[in-house]
Residue frames relative to the residue before (quaternion, step in Angstrom):
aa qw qx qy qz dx dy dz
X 1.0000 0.0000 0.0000 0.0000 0.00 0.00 0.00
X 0.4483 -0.6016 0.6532 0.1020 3.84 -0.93 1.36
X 0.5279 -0.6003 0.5995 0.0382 2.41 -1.57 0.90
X 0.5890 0.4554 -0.2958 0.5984 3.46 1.59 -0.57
X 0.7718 0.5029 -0.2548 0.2940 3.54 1.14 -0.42
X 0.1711 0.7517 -0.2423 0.5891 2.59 2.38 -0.25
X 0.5742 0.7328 -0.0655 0.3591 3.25 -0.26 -1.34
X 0.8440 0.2790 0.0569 0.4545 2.90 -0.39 -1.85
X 0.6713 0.3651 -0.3552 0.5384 3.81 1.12 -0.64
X 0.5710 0.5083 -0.4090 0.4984 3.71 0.86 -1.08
X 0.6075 0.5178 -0.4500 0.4004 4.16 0.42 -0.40
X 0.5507 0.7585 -0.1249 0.3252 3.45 1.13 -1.70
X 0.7685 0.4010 -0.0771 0.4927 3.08 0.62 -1.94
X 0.6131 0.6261 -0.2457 0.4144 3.47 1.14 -0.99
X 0.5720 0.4986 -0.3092 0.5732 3.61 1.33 -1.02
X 0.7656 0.4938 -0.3125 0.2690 3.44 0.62 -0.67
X 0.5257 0.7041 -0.2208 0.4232 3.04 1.73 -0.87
X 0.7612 0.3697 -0.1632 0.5073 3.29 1.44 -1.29
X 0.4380 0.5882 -0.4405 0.5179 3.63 1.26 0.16
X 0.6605 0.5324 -0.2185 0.4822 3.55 0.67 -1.29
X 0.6211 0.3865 -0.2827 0.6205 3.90 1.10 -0.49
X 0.4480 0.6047 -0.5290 0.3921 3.49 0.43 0.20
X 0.8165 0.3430 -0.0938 0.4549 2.91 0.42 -1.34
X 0.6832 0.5417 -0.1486 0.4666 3.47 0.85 -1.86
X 0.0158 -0.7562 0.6475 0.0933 3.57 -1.32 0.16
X 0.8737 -0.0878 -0.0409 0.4767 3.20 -0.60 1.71
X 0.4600 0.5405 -0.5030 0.4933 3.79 -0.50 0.39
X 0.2547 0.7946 -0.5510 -0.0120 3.11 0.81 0.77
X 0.5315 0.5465 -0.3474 0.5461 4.01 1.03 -0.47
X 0.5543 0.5687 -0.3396 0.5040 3.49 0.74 -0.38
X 0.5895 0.6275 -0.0798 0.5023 3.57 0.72 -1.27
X 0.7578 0.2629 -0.1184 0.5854 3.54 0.91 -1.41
X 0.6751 0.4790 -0.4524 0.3320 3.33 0.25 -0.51
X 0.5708 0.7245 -0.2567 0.2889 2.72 1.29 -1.16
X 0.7337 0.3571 -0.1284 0.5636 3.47 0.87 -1.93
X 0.6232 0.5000 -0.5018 0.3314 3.73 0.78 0.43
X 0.4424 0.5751 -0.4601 0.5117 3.47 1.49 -0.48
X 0.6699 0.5992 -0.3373 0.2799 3.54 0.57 -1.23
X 0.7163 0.3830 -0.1898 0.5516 3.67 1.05 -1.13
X 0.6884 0.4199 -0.4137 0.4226 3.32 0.83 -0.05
X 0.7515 -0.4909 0.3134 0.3100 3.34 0.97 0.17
X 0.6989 0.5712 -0.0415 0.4285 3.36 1.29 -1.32
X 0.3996 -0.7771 0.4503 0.1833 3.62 -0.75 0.87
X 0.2491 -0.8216 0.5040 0.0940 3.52 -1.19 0.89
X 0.3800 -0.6666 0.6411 -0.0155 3.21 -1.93 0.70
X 0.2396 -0.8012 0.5104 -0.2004 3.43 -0.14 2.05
X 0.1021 0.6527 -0.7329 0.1627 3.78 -0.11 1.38
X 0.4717 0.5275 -0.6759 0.2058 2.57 -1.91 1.08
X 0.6685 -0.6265 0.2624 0.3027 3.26 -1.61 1.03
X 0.8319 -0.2143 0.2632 0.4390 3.95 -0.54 0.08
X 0.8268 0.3125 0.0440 0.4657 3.51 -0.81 0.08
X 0.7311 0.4725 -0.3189 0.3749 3.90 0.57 -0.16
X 0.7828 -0.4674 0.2505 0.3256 3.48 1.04 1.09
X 0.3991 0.7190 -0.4989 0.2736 3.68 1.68 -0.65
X 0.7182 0.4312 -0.3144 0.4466 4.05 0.19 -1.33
X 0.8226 0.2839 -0.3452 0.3516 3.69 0.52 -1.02
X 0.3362 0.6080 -0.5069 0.5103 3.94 1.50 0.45
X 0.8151 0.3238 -0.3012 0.3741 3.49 0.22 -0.73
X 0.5826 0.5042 -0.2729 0.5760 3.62 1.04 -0.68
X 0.7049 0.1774 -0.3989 0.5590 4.06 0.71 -0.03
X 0.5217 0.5068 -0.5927 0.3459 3.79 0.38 0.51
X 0.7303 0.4753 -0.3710 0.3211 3.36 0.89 -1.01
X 0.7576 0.4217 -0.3568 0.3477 3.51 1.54 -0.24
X 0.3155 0.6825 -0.4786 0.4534 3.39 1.51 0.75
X 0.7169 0.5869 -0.1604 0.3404 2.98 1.27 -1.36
X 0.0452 0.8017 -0.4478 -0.3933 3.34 1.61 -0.98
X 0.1030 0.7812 -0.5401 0.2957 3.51 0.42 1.70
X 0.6366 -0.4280 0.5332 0.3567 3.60 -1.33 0.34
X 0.1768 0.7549 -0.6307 0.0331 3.62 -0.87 -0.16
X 0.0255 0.8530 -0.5115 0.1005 3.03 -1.45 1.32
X 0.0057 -0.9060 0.3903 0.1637 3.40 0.50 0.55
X 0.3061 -0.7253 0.6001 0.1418 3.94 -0.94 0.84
X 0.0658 -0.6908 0.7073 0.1347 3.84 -0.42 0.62
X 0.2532 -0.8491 0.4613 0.0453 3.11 -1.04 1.39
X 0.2974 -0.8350 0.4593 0.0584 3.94 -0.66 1.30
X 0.3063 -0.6440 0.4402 0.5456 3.37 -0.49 -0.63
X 0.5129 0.5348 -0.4731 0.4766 3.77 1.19 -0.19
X 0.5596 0.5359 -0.4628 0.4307 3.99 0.42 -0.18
X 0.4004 -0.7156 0.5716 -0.0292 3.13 -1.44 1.87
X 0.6753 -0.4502 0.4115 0.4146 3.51 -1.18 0.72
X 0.7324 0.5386 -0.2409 0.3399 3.48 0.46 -1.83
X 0.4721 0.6402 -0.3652 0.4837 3.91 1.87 -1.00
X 0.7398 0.4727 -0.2088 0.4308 4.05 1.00 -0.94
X 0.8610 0.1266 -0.0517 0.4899 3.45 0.65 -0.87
X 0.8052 -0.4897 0.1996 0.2682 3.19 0.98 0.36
X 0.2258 0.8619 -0.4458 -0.0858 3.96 -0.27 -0.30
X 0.7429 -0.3995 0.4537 0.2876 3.15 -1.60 0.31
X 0.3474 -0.7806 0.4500 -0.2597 3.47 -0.30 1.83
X 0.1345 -0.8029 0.5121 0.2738 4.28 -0.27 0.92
X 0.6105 -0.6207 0.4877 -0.0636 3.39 -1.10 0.37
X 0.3423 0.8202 -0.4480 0.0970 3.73 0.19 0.60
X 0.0613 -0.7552 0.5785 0.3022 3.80 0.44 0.69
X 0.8092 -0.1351 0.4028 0.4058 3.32 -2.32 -1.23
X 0.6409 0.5564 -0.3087 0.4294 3.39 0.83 -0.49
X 0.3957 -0.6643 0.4968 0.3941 3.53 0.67 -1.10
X 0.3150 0.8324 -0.4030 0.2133 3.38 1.71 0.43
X 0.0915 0.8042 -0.4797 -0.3389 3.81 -0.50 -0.16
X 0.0944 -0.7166 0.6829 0.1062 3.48 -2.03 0.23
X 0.3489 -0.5308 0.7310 0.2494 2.95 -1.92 -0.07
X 0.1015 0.6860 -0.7119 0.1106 3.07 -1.33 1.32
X 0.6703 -0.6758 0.3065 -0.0058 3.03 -1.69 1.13
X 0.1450 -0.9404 0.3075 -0.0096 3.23 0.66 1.48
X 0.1031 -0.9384 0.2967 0.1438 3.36 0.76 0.84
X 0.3782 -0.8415 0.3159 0.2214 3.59 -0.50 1.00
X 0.8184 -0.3178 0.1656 0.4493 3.85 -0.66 -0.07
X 0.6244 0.5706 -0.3601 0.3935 3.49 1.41 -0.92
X 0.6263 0.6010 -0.2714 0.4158 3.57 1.56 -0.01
X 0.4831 0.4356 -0.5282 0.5457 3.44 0.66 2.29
X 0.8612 -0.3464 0.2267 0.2951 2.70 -2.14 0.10
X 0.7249 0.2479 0.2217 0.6033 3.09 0.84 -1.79
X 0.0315 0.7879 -0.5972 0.1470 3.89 -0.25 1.27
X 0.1881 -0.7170 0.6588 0.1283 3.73 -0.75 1.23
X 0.0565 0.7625 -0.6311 -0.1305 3.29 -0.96 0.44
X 0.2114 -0.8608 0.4618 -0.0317 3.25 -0.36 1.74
X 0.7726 -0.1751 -0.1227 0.5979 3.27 -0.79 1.75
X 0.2911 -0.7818 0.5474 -0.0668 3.21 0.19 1.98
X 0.7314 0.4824 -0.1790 0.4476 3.46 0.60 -1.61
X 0.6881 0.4981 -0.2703 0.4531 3.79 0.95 -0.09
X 0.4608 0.4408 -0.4600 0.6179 3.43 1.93 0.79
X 0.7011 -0.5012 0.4928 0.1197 3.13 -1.72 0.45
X 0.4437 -0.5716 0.3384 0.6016 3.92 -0.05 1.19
X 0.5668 0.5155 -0.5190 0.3790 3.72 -0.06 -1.91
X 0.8231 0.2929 -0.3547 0.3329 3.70 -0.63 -0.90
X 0.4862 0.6565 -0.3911 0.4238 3.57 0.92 -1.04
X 0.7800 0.3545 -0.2298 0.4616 3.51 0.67 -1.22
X 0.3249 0.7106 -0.5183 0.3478 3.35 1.00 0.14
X 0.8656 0.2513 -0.2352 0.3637 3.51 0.38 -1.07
X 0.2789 0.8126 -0.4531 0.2379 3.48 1.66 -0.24
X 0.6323 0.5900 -0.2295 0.4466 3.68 0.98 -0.70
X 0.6277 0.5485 -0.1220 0.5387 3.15 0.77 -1.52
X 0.7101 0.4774 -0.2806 0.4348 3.57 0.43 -1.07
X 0.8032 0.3584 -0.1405 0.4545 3.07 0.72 -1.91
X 0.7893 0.1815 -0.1169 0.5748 4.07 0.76 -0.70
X 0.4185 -0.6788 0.5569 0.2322 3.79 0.62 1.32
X 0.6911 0.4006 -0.4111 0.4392 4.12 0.53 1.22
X 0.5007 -0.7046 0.4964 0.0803 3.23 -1.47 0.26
X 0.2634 0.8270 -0.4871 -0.0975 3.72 0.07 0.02
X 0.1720 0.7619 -0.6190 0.0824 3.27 -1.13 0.85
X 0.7635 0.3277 -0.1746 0.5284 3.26 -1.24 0.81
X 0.5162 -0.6677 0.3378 0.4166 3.81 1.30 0.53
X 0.5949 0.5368 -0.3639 0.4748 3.46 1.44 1.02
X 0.2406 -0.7193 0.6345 0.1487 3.73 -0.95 0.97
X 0.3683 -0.7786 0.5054 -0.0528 3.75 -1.04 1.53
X 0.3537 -0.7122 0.5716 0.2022 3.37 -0.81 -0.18
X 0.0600 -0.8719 0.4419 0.2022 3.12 -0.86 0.44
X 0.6307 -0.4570 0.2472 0.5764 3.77 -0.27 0.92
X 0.2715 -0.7152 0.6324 0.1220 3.95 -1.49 0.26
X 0.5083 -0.0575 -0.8121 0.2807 1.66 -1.24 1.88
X 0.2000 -0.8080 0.5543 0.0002 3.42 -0.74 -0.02
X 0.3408 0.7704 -0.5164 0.1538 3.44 -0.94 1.35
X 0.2639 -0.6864 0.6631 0.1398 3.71 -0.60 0.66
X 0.0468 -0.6909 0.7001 -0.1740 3.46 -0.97 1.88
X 0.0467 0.7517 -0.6545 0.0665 3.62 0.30 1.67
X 0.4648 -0.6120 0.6272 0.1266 3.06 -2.15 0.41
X 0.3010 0.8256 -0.4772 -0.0007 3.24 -1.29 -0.18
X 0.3830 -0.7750 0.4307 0.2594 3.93 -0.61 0.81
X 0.5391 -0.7178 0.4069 0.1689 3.28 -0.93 0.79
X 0.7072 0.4149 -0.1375 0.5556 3.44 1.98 -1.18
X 0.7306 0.3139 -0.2998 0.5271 3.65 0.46 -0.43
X 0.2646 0.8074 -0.5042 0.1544 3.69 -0.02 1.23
X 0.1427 0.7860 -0.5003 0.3341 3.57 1.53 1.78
X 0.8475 -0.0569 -0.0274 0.5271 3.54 -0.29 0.28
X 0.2870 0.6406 -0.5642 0.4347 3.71 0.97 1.13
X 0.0998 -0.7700 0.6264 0.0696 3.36 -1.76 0.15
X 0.5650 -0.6204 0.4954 0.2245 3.36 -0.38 2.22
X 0.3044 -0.6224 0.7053 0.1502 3.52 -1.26 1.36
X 0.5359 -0.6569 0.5183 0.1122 2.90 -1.48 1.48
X 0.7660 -0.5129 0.2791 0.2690 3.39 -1.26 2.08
X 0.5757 0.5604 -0.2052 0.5590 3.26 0.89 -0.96
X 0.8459 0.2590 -0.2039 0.4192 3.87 0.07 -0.32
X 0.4392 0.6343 -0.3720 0.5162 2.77 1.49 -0.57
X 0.7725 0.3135 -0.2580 0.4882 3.49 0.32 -1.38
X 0.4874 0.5298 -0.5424 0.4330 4.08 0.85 0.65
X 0.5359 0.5907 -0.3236 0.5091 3.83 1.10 -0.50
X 0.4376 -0.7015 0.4993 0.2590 3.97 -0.28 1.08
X 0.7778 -0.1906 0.1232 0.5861 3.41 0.91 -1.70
X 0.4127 -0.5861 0.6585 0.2290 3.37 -1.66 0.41
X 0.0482 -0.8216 0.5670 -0.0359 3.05 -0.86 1.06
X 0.0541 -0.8060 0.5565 0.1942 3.95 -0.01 1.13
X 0.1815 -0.7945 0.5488 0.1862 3.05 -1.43 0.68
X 0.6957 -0.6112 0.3296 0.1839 3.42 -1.20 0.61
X 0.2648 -0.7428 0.4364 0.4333 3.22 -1.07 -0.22
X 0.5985 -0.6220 0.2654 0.4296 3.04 -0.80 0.72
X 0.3955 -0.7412 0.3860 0.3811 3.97 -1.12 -0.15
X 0.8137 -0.1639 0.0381 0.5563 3.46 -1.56 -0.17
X 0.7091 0.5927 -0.2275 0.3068 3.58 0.54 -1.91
X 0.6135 0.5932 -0.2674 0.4476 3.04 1.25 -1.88
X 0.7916 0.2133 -0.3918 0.4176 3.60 0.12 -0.82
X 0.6169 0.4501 -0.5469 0.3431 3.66 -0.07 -0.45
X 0.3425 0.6941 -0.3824 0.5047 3.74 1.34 -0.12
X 0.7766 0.4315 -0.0988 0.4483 3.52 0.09 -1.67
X 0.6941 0.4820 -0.3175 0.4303 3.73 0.70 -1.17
X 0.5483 0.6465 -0.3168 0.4255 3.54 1.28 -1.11
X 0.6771 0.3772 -0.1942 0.6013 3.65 0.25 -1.61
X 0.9004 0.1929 -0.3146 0.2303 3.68 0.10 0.06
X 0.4871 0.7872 -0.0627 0.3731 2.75 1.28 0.49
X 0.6626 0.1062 0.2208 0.7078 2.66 1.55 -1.85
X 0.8546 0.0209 -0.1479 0.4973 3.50 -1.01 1.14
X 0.7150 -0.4041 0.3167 0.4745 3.90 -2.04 0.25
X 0.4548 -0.5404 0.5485 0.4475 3.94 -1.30 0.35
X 0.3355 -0.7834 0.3398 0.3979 3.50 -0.82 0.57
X 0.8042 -0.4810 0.1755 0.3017 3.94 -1.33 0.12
X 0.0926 0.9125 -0.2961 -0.2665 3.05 0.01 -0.40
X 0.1585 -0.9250 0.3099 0.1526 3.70 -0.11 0.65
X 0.7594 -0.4010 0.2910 0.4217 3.71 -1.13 0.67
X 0.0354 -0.7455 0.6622 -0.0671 3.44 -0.85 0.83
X 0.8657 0.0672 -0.0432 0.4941 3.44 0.15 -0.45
X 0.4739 -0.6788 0.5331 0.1747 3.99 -0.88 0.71
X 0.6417 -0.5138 0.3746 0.4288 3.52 -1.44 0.10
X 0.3834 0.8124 -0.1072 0.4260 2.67 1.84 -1.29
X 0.8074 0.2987 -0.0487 0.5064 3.90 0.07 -1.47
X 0.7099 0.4314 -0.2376 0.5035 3.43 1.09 -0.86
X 0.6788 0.3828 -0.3844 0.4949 3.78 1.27 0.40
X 0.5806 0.6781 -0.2787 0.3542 3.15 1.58 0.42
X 0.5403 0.5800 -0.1388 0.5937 2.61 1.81 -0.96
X 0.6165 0.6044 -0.2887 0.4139 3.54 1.32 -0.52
X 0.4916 0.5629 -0.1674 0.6430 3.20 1.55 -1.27
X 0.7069 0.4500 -0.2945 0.4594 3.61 0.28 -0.72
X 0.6590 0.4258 -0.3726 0.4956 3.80 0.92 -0.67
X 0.6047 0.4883 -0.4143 0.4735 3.83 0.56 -1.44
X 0.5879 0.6102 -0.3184 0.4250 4.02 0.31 -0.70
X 0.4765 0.5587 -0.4555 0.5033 3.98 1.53 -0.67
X 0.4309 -0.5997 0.6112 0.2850 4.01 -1.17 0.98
X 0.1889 -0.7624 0.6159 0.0608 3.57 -1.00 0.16
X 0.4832 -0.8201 0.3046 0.0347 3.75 0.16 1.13
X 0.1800 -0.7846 0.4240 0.4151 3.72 1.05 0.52
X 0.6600 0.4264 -0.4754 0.3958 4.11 0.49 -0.46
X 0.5856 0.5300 -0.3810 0.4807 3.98 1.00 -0.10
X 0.7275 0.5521 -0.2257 0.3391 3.30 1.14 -0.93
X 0.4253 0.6515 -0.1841 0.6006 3.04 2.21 -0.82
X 0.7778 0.4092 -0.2185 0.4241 3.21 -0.04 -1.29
X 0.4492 0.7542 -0.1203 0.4637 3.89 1.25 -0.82
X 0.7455 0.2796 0.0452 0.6033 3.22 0.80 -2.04
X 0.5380 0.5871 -0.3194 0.5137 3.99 1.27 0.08
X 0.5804 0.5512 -0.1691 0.5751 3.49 1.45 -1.23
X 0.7223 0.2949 -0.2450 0.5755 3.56 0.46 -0.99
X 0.6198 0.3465 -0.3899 0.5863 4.17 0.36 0.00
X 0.7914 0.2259 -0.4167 0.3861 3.69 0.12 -0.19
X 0.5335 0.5014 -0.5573 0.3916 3.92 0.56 1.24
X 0.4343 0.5337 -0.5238 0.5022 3.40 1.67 0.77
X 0.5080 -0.6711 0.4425 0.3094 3.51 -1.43 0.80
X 0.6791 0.4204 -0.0787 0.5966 3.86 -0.20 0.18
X 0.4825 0.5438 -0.2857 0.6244 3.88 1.14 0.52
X 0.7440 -0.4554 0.0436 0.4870 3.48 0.25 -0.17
X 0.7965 -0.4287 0.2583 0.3392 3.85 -1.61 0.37
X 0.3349 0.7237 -0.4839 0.3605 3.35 1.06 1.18
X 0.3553 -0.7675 0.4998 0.1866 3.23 -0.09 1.49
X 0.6667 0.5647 -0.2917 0.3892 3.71 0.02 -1.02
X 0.7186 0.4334 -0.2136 0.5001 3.52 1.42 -0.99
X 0.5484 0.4470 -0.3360 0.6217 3.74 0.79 -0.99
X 0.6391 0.5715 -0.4247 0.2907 4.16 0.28 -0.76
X 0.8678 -0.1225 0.2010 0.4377 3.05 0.72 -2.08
X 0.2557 0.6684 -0.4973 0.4905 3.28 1.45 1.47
X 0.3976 -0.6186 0.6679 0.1148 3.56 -1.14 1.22
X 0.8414 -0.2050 0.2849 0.4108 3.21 0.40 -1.42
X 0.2191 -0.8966 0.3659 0.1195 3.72 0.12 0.52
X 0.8312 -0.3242 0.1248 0.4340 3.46 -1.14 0.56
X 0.3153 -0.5548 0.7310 0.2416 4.35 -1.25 0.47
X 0.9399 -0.0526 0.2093 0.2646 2.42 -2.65 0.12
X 0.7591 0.5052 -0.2740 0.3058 2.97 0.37 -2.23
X 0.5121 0.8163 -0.2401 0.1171 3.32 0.69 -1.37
X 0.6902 0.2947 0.0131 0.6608 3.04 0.85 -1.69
X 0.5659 0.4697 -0.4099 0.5396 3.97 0.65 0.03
X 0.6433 0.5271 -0.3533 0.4283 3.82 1.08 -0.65
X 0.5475 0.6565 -0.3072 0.4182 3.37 1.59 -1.64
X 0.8253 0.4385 -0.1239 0.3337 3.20 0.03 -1.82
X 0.6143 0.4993 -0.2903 0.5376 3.64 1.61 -0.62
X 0.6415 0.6590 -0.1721 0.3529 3.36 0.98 -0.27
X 0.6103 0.4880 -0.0954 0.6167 2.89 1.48 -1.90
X 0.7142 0.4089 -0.3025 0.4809 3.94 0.58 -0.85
X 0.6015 0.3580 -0.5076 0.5024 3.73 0.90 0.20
X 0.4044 0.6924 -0.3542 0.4813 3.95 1.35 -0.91
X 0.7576 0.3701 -0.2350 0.4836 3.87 0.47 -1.24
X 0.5150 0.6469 -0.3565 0.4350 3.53 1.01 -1.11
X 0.8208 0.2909 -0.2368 0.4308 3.59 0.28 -1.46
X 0.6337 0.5739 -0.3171 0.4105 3.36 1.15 -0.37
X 0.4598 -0.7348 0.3476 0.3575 3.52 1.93 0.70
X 0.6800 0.3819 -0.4440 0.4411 4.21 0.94 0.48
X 0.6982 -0.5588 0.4271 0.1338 3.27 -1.85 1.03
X 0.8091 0.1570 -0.0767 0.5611 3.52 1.17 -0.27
X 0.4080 -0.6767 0.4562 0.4092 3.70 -0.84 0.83
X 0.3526 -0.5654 0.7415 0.0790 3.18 -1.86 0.32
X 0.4890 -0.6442 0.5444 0.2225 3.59 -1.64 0.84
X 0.4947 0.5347 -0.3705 0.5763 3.25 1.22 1.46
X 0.6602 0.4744 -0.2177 0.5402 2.83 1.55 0.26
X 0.4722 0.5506 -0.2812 0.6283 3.27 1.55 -0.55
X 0.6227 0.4738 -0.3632 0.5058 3.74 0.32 -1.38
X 0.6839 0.5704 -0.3745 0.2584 3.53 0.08 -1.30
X 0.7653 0.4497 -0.0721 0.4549 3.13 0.64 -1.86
X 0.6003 0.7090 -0.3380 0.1509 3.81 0.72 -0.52
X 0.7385 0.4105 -0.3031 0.4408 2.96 1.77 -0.35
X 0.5469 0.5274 -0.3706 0.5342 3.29 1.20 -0.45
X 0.6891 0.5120 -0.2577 0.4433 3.93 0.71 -0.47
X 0.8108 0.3480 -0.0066 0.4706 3.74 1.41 -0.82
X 0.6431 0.6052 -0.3117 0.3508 2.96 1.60 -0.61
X 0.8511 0.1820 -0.2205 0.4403 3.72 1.05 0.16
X 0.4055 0.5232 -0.5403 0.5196 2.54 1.40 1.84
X 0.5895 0.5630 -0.3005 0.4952 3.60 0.89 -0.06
X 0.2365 -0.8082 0.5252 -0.1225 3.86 0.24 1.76
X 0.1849 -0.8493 0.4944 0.0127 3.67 -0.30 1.49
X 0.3879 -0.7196 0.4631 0.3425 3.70 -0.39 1.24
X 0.8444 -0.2870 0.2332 0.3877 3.59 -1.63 -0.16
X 0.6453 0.5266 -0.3058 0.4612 3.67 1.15 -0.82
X 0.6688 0.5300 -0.2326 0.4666 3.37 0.88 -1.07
X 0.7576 0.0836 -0.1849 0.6203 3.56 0.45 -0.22
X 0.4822 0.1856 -0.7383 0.4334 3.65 0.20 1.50
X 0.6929 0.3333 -0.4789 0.4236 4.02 0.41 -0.05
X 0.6404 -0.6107 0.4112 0.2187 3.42 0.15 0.70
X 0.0701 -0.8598 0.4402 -0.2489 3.65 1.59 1.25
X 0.3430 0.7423 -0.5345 -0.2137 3.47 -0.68 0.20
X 0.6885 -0.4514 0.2660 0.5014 3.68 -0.71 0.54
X 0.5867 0.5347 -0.4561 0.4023 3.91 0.61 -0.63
X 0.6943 0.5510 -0.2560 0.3857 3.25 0.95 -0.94
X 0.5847 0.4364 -0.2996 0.6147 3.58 1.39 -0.69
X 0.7474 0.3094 -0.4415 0.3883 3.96 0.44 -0.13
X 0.5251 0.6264 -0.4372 0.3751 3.54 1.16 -0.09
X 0.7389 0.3046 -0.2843 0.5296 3.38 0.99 -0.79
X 0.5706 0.6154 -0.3847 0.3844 3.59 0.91 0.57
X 0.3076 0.7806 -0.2036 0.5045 3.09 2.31 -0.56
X 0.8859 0.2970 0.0768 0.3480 2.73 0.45 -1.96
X 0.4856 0.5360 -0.3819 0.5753 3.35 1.44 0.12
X 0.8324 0.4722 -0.0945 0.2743 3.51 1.34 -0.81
X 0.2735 0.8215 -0.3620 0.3455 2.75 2.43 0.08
X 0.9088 0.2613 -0.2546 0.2025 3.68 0.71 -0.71
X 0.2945 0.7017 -0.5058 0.4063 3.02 1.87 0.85
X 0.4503 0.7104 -0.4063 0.3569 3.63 0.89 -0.14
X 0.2401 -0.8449 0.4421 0.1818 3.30 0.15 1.51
């Protein structure tokens, strides 16, 4: 990897950032977290309350992106077959019948699934495939889906009446969880302006399917240090309870991050280094990523969520038990 190529993504990403402000206002960590899931490859999970920009962030990445885009507003009446598609009769000029393959929305670049948690498991699992083997099968056939590929679901944290908690198991198919904020004082009088008054503004392709799998190739290509890599793989063993002298964990941790976990960190942190224009991660990168990478893989026992526990709070003080393993 060049230094001129280097460069050349860190130039890329920037155009995108400022396309995305076209539209967006503030979220600027939002924004990043976001396009790091992107370069790593790895699909995301948007919480936050109503109204904070989550659907139109994703719908103006995909046209920075010049990506497909499709967005599924999820019910609890919405069928599996509504997501991926189904087998369809057929009548030509002849009087001939067939079955042909009608393919359903989960077939683009860039898929919002909006208020995920307000479909039914059966459907939920609909995309578990899709996520986990970038294919489809229906009708005793395995599909492709288009490349790149990513599922950018939503979901509110406060209105959680007739919703259904995505099984642990998808969750951990979702690279990161990113929570977004509300915006502040500035931010909205920001927001009311741009909507309010005059055309929304345009926004225009910057980067290809093409450029954005380069830039991928460019992140996996970041060296990874075996004392970073250690240290990395310590984090992801100390969100098990009984693992090390982390009160907060042994207290109120059901169960703590898989496999995936630390494969999310380390994919994450090496796109994190990429934009940060250096060749090798750093234990500033780990730190960075840990909460957006861990925070909805870490499963709080009965105490922890009657005291109102949240996992950020159990990796912060894991952080900090871990400052001196830092070689």
């Amino acid at each position: 990897m060049t230094q001129h190529a280097v460069e050349e993504c860190l130039s890329r990403v920037e155009r995108v950032r400022q396309e995305i402000g076209k539209v967006l206002v503030g979220q600027k960590d939002v924004v990043e977290q976001l396009l790091w899931a992107v370069f790593a490859g790895g699909h995301a999970l948007l919480e936050g309350v109503p109204g904070l920009g989550k659907t139109l962030l994703v719908k103006t990445l995909a046209q920075a992106f010049e990506l497909s885009f499709q967005r599924i507003q999820f019910t609890p009446d919405l069928m599996p077959t509504d997501i991926t598609g189904t087998n369809i009769l057929r009548v030509d000029e002849t009087g001939r019948q067939s079955f042909q393959f009608q393919p359903g929305p989960v077939f683009a670049h860039v898929v919002l699934a909006d208020e995920i948690n307000r479909a039914t498991p059966k459907t939920q699992s609909a995309l578990l495939e899709a996520m986990q083997e970038r294919t489809v099968s229906a009708g005793g056939t395995t599909r492709p889906l288009p490349e790149p590929f990513f599922v950018l679901a939503t979901q509110n944290p406060l209105e959680q009446e007739g919703t259904y908690p995505l099984p642990e198991a998808q969750m951990d198919r979702f690279l990161i969880k990113i929570d977004v904020p509300f915006p502040s004082e500035d931010e909205l009088r920001e927001i009311v302006l741009r909507t309010t008054a005059g055309q929304p503004a345009a926004v225009e392709k910057v980067a290809s399917a093409r450029e954005i799998a380069d830039i991928q190739q460019a992140a996996r290509d970041i060296l990874v240090a075996d004392p970073v890599l250690r240290y990395a793989v310590k984090l992801l063993l100390a969100t098990h309870p009984g693992e090390r002298a982390v009160e907060s964990v042994n207290r109120y941790v059901r169960s703590g991050a898989g496999p995936r976990g630390v494969q999310a960190m380390v994919a994450l942190a090496k796109v994190r280094a990429l934009l940060a224009g250096r060749y090798n991660l750093a234990y500033e990168d780990i730190d960075a990523v840990a909460l957006p990478a861990l925070r909805h893989r870490v499963f709080l026992n009965f105490e922890g969520e009657a005291n109102g526990i949240r996992p950020d709070r159990i990796i912060g003080d894991i952080l900090a038990a871990l400052e001196k393993e830092k070689a």
